[in-house]
C-alpha positions in Angstrom: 11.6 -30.4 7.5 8.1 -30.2 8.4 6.2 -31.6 5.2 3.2 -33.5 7.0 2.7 -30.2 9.4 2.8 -28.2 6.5 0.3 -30.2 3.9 -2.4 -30.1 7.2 -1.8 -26.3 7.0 -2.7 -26.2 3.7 -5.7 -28.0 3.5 -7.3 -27.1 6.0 -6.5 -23.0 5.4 -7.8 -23.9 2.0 -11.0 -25.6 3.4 -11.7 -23.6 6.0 -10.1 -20.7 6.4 -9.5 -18.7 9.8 -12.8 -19.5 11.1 -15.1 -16.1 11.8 -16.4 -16.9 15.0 -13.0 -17.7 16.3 -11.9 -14.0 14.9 -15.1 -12.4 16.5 -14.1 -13.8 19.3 -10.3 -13.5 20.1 -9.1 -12.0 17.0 -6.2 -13.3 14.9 -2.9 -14.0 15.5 -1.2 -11.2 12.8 -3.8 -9.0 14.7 -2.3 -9.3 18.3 1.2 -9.2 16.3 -0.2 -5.7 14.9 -1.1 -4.6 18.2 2.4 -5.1 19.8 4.1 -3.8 17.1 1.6 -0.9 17.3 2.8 -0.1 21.0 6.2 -0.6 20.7 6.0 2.6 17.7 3.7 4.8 20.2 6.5 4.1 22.8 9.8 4.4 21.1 9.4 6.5 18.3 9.0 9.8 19.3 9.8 13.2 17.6 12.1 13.3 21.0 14.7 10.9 19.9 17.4 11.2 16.8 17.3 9.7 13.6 19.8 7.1 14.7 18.1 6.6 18.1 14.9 5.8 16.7 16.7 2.9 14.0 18.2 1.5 17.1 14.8 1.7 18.9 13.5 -0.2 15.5 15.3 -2.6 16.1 15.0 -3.6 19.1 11.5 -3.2 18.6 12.0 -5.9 16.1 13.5 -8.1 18.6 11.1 -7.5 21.0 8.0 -8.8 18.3 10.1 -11.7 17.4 11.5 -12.7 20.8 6.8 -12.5 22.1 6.1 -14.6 19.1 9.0 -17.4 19.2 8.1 -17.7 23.0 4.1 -18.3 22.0 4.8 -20.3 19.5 7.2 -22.8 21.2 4.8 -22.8 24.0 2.3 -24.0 21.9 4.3 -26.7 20.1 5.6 -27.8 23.4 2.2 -28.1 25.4 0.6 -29.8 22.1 3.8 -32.5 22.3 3.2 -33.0 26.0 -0.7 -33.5 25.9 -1.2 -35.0 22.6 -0.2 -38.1 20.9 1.8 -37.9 18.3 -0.3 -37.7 14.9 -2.8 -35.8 16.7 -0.1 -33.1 18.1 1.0 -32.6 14.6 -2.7 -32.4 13.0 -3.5 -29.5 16.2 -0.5 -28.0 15.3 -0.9 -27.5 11.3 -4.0 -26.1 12.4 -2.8 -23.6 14.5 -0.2 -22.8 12.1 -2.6 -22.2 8.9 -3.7 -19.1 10.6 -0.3 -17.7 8.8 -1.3 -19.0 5.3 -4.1 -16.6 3.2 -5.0 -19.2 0.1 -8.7 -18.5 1.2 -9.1 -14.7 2.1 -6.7 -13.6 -0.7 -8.7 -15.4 -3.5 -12.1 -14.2 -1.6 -10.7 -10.6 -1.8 -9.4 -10.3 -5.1 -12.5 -12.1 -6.7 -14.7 -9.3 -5.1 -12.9 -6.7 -7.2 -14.2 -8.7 -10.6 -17.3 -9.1 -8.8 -17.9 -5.5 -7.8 -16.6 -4.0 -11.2 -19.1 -6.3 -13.1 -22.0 -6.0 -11.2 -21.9 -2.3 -10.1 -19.2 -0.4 -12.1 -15.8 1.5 -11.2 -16.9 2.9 -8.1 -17.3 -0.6 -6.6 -14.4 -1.6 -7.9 -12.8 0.9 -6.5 -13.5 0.4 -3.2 -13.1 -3.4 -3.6 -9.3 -2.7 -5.1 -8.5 -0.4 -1.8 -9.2 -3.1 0.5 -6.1 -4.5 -0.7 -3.8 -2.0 -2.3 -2.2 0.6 -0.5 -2.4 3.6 -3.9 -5.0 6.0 -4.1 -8.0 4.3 -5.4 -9.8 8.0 -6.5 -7.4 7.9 -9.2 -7.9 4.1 -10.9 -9.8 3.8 -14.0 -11.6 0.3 -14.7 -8.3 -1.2 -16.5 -6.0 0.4 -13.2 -8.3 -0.9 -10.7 -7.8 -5.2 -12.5 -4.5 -4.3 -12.8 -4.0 -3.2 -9.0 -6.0 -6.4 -8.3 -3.9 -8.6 -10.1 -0.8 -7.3 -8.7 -2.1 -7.7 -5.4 -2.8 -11.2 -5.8 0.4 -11.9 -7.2 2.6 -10.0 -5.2 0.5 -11.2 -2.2 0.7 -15.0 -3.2 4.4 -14.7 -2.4 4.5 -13.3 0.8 1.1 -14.7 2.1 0.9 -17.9 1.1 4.6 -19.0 -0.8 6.7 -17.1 2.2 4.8 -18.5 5.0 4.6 -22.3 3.5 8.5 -22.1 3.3 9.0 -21.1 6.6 6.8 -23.4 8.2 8.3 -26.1 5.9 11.6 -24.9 7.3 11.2 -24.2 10.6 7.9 -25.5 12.0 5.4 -23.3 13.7 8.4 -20.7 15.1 9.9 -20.4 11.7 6.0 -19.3 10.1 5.4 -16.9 13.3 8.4 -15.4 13.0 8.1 -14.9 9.6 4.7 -13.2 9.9 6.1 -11.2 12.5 8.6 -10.1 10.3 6.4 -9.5 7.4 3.9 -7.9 9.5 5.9 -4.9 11.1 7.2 -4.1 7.5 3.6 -3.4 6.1 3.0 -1.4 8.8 5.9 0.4 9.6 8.7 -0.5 6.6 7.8 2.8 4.9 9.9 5.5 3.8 8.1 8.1 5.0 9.4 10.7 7.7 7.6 9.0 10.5 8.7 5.4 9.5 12.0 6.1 7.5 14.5 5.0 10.3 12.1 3.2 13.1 11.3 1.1 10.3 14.6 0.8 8.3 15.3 -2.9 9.9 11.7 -4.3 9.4 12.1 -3.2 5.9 15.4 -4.7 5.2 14.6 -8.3 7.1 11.5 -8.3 5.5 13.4 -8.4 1.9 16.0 -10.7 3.3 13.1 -13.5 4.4 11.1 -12.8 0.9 13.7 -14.0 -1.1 13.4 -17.6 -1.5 9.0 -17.1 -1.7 9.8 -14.7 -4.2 12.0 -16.6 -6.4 9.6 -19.9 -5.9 6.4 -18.2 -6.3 7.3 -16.6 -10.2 8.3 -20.4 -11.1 5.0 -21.7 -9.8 2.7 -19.2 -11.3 4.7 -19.8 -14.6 4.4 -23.6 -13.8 0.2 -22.9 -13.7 0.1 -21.0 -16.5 2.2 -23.9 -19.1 -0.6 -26.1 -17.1 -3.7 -23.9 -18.0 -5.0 -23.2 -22.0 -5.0 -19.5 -23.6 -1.9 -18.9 -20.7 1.5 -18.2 -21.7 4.4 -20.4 -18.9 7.1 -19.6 -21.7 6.2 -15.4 -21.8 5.8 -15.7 -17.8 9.6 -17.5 -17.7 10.8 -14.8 -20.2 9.3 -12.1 -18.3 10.6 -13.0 -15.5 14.5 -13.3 -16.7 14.0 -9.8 -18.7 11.4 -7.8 -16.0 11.7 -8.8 -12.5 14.7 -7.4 -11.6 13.9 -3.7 -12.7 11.2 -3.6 -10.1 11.6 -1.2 -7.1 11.0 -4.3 -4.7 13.7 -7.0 -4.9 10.8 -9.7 -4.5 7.8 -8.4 -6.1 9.0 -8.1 -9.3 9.2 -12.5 -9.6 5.5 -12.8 -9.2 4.1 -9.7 -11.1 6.3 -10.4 -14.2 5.5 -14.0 -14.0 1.8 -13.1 -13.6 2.3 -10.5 -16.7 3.9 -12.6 -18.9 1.1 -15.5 -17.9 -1.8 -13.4 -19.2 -0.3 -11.6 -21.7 -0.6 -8.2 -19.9 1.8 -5.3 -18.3 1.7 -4.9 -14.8 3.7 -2.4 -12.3 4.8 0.8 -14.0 3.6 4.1 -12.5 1.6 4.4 -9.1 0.3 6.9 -7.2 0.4 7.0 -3.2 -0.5 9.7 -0.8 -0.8 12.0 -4.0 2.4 11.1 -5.3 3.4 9.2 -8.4 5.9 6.3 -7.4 7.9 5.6 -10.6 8.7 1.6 -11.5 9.1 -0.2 -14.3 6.4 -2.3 -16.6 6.5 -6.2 -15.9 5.3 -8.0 -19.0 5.1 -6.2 -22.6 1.5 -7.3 -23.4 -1.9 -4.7 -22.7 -2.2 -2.4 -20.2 -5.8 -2.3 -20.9 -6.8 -5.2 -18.0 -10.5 -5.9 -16.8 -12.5 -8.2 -14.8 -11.8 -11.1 -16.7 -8.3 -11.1 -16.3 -8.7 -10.5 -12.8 -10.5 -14.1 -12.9 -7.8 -15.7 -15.6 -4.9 -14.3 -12.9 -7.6 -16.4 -10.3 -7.2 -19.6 -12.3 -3.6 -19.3 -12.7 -3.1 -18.6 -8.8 -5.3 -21.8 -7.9 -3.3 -24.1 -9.8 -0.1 -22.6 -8.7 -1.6 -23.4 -4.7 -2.2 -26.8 -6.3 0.9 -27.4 -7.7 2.7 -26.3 -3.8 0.4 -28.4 -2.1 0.9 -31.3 -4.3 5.3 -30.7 -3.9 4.5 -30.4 -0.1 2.3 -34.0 -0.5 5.0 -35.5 -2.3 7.8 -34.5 0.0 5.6 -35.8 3.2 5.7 -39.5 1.4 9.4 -39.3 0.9 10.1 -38.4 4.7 7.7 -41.0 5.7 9.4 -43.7 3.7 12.5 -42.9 4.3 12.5 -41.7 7.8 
């Protein structure tokens, strides 16, 4: 395991964040991911080919993304190992990998939607909520657009934050590449529309595959926050979870969102609307659906300890491998 690499990734995500200048500069990592995965769909996906051509051509556009960022990121660990001492190779290293890890931007964006609904109404909100969602924000009243928000950040803190910290705990900085890889290509072509239904089928399934473990962990440690924080429910989020998550549409996303739900007392999920149409799913959580701003900022607190409480398991398990190995 890579506990010590991990807990540097962490903290310094957390303090830091991907840096601005650096992203002005050269952009970011899941960006030159985006870019290849972007080519490889303008390439091989053409109207010319057959549904089952174009799922083969998915996949081996898969292996293409993953073979380019297992290469990079091997290359990096190895030239760090070569040139750099020990602790310092590791400390460059967590670094580079907390480029993977969203604590910072995720809270950033999500507290902008309370922001904008409270300062300057629903039409803020609004566009606040669609820098984040993928539904029709046109559509959102004031207690939509918190809930969207919340979902976002709970659904999110699995698969940006608890997904890659696994896989980097795992696997080093392959195992969190590869994972953002992974993740990547199914947000943007793990859709079942016409274009994406088959060149995307196999992003789409590994991406499931790879959540599962986040997903699972990141519903016990928003439940864990919320027996940790007062007027928060971890009893309802456990319940909800055992009686809700598994009637989502998503395998994974239901663990968080009911978790979150049961937390703050609210219902989350249920019917969406994208690109006009309204997705049918089921309600997480059997409290009100009538959310706002400040339960955006109660489902903040509870997703602060819960990054708390995974920093301080991956602190605790870098002193045990130190003493004992």
């Amino acid at each position: 395991m890579y506990a010590p690499l991990t807990l540097i990734a962490l903290l310094f995500e957390a303090a830091c964040g991907y840096p601005q200048r650096l992203y002005r500069a050269l952009g970011h990592p899941v960006s030159w991911i985006g870019r290849l995965i972007t080519w490889c769909e303008s390439a091989w996906n053409g109207t010319q080919y057959s549904f089952e051509q174009r799922r083969f051509n998915g996949i081996m556009a898969l292996v293409v993304c993953l073979s380019a960022t297992l290469i990079a990121s091997l290359a990096c660990v190895l030239i760090a190992d070569r040139l750099l001492p020990h602790p310092l190779n590791v400390v460059i290293v967590g670094i580079v990998a907390s480029a993977f890890i969203a604590q910072r931007s995720l809270y950033q964006h999500v507290e902008a939607v309370a922001d904008a609904l409270e300062s300057e109404g629903i039409e803020s909100g609004r566009r606040a909520v669609a820098m984040i969602v993928g539904r029709d924000p046109t559509s959102l009243d004031e207690h939509a657009v918190s809930r969207a928000a919340i979902e976002s950040l709970s659904e999110n803190f699995s698969d940006g934050i608890v997904a890659p910290t696994f896989w980097l705990l795992i696997a080093g900085l392959p195992g969190v590449a590869a994972y953002k890889t992974i993740n990547t290509a199914d947000s943007m072509i793990g859709h079942k529309s016409d274009r994406y239904l088959a060149f995307g089928w196999a992003a789409a399934r590994l991406d499931d595959i790879v959540n599962l473990p986040a997903s699972r962990l990141s519903g016990l440690l928003i439940a864990a926050a919320a027996f940790l924080l007062p007027q928060m429910n971890g009893r309802d989020a456990l319940q909800a979870i055992a009686r809700d998550a598994g009637q989502h549409r998503s395998p994974n996303a239901g663990w968080p969102e009911a978790a979150m739900a049961g937390a703050l007392g609210l219902k989350l999920a249920g019917p969406r609307i994208y690109d006009g149409l309204t997705v049918p799913d089921h309600w997480m959580g059997q409290g009100r659906a009538e959310a706002n701003a400040v339960d955006i900022r109660r489902a903040l607190q509870v997703y602060r300890i819960a990054c708390v409480i995974q920093a301080v398991a991956i602190a605790v398990l870098a002193i045990a491998m130190n003493v004992w190995i």
